[in-house]
VEXRO-814891 format. One record per residue (C-alpha): residue in one letter; x, y, z. Coordinates in steps of 0.02 Angstrom, whole numbers, plus 32768, in hexadecimal, padded with zeros to 4 digits. Example, Ala and Ser with C-alpha at 12.3 -4.5 7.8 and 13.67 -1.06 7.14 Angstrom:
2
a82677F1F8186s82AC7FCB8165
//
This chain:
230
x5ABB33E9EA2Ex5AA4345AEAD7x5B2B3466EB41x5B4D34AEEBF1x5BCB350FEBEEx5BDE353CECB9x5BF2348FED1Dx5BEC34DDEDD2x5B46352CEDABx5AA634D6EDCFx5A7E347EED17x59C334B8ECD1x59723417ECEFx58D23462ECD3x58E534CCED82x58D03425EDEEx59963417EDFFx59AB3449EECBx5A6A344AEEE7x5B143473EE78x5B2C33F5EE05x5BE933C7EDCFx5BB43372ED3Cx5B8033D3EC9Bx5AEF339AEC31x5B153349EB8Fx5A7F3396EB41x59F633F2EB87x5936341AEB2Dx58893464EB69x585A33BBEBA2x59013351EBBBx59A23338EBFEx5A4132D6EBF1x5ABA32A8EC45x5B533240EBF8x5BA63206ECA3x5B99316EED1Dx5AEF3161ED69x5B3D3156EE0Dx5B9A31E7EE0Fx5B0F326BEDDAx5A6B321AEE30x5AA73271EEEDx5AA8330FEEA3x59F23308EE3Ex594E332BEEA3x58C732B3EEC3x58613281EE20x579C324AEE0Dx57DA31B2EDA7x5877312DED95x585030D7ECF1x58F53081ECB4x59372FE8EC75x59E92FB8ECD5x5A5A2F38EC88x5A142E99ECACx5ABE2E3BECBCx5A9A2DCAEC3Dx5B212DD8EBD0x5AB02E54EB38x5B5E2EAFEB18x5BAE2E11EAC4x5AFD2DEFEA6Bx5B0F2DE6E9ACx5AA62E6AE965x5A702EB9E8BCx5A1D2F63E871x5A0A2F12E7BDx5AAE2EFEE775x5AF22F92E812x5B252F5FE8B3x5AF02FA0E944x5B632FF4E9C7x5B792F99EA79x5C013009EAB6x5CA42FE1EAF5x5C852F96EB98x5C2F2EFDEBD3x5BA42F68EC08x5B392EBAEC28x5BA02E51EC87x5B502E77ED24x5A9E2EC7ED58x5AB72F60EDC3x5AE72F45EE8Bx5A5D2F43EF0Ax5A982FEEEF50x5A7E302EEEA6x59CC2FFAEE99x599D3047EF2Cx59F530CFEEF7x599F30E6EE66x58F030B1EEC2x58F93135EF39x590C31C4EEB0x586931B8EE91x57A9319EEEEEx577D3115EE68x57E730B3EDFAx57DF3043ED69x58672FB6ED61x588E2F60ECB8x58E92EB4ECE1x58B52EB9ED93x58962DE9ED97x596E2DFDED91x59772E5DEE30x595C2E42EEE4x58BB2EB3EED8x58322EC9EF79x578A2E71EF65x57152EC7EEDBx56622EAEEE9Cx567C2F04EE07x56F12EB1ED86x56E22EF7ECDFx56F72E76EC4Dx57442EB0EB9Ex56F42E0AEB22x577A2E2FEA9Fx571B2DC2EA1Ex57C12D5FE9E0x575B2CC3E9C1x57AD2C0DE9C3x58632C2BE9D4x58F72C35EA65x58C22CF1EA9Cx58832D17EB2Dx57BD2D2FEB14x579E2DC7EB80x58192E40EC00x57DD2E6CECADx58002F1BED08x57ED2F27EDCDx576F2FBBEE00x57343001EEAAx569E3033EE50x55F4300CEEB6x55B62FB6EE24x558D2EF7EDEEx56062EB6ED70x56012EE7ECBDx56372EC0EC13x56582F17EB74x566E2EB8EAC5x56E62EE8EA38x573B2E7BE9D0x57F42EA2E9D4x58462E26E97Cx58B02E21E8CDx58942EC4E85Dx57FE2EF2E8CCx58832F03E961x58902FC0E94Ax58263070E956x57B130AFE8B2x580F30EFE845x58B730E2E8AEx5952308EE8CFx59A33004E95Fx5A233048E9A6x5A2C2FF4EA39x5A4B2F32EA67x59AE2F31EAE5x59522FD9EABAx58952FD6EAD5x58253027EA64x57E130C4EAAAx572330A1EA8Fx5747301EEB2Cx578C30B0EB7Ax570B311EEB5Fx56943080EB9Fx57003092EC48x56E3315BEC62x561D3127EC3Ax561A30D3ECDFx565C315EED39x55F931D4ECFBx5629325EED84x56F03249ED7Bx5723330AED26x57E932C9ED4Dx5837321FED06x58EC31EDED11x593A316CECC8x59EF313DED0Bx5A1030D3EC83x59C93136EBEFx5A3630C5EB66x59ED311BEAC0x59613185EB17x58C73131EAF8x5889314CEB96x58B9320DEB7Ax585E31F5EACFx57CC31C3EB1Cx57AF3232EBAFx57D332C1EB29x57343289EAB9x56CC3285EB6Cx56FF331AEBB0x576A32E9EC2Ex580B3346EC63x589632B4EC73x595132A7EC8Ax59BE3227EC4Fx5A7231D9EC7Ex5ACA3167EC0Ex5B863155EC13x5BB03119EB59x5BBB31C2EB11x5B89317FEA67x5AE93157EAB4x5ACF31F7EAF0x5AE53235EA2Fx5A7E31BFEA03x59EB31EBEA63x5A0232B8EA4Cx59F53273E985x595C3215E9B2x590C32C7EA06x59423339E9A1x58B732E0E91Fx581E3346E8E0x57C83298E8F5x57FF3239E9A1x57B03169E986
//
């Protein structure tokens, strides 16, 4: 992987970086970059971005969830990453990095008024999952929904691998960049295994990602450093 090797230097975040930043990228490409470090602690020192599109912990308790890859388990990390959703002064935090944002688990938070609520119909038929998610825009648009089933052995990318408790599949991603057609910039605070980095790669976007759990961060760079991203 990429490394930084000068931390007091500006990091190459595709030359939109305006300001030293103390933190040195985890890995860095053409079109992405990560940073394996607490949200909170990088976001003051990153520029304004075109896009938020991230999906926060929801508080719900997905870290103690008991979860399977076939016959591997899949890493949660070492922390109760789940056991609560992100403050309020996070949020807006996060919110105000960015002149439109996409929210994933935003019916959890204490979110302003919206009239566009995007709906994920995960397909999982007659069972105790949830039937669809819900993200929290400030998109001028009426509310939408996208359909793909995302349950049992179809709960994963083509030709890929879960590696996350609550990772999305990036073809919802890429759904979520459709609607913002215009957004060049997308960050996502809460990368976990970088689909939303996967995603904005395949549409041309230019994207940076934090994620704490350095394993996730490996994760992902594995995931991007594919000849075919899903």
């Amino acid at each position: 992987m990429e490394q930084i090797e000068n931390a007091a230097s500006p990091a190459p975040v595709h030359g939109i970086v305006r300001q030293p930043m103390p933190f040195k990228p985890y890995y860095v490409d053409d079109a992405v970059t990560i940073y394996n470090a607490d949200c909170r602690q990088v976001l003051p020192f990153l520029p304004r971005f075109d896009l938020l599109l991230t999906d926060p912990p929801y508080g719900i308790g997905a870290d103690k969830m008991t979860l399977g890859n076939g016959k591997r388990k899949i890493y949660r990390g070492s922390e109760e990453w789940d056991s609560k959703p992100p403050s309020r002064w996070q949020i807006e935090q996060m919110i105000e990095m960015a002149t439109y944002s996409i929210l994933w688990g935003g019916n959890y938070f204490a979110m302003p008024e919206t009239r566009c609520v995007l709906v994920w119909d995960k397909g999982t038929g007659d069972n105790d999952f949830a039937d669809c998610e819900l993200a929290w825009t400030n998109l001028n648009k009426v509310a939408k929904k996208h359909f793909q089933s995302w349950v049992g052995a179809n709960a994963k990318d083509k030709d890929s691998v879960r590696v996350h408790p609550t990772q999305k599949p990036s073809a919802l991603m890429r759904w979520c960049l459709s609607l913002v057609p215009d957004a060049k910039t997308v960050l996502d605070p809460f990368m976990g295994s970088g689909t939303t980095l996967v995603a904005s790669k395949l549409e041309g976007r230019q994207a940076v990602g934090i994620e704490r759990d350095e394993r996730y961060c490996e994760a992902a760079v594995k995931r991007l450093a594919q000849k075919t991203l899903f």
